[in-house]
C-alpha positions in Angstrom: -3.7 19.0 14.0 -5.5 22.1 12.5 -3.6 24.9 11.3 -5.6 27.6 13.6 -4.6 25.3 16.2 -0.9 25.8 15.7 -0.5 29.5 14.3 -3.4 30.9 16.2 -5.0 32.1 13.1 -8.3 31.3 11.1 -7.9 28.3 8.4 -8.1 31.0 5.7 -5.2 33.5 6.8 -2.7 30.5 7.8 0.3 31.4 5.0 3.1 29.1 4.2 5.5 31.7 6.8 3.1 30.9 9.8 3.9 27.4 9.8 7.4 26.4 10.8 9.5 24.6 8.4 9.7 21.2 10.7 5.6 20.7 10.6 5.3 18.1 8.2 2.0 18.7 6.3 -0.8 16.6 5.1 -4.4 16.9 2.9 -7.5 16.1 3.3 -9.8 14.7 1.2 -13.5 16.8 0.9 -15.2 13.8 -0.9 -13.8 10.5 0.8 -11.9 11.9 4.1 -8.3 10.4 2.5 -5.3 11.5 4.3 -2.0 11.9 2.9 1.2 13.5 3.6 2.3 16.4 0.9 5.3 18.1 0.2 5.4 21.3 1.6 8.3 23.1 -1.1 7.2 21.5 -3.8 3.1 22.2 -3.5 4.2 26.0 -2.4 6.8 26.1 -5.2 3.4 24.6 -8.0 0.8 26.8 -6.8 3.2 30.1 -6.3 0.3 30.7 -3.6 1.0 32.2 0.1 -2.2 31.3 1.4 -2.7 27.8 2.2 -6.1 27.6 1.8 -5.4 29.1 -2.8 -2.8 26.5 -2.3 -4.9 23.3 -1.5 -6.4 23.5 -5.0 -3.5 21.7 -6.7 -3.5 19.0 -4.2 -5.2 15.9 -5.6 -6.7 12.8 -3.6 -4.8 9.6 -4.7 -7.7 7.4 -4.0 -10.7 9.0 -5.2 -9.1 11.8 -7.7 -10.8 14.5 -6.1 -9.6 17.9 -6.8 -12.3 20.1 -4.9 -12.5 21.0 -1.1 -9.4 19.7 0.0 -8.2 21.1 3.2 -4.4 21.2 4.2 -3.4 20.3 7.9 -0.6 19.5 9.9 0.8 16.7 10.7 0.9 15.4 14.7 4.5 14.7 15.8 5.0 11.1 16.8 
């Protein structure tokens, strides 16, 4: 699910406070399309960022090692 979808806001003014603490989140790749889960506290806690989209630069894809024009979502409840 995209984060303007949930807050109401554009991708690039969704902050860590807009996004309730249950909403697991999840990155993107931007060279293969990977998807994985990430931990919220500890990537917000790395990249001392308030922004989501500043703090998807220290998210890294573990099947292709891309670090470039990843894109942080949330995850759809089961």
């Amino acid at each position: 699910m995209e984060l303007s979808a949930l807050t109401g806001k554009v991708y690039y003014e969704v902050r860590f406070e807009d996004i309730p603490s249950y909403v697991p989140l999840a990155a993107r790749c931007g060279c293969c399309g990977h998807e994985a889960p990430v931990d919220r506290e500890h990537l917000q806690k790395r990249s001392q960022e308030a922004y989501l989209r500043f703090a998807a630069r220290f998210v890294r894809c573990t099947k292709c090692s891309n670090i470039y024009h990843n894109r942080i979502f949330a995850l759809a409840a089961p």
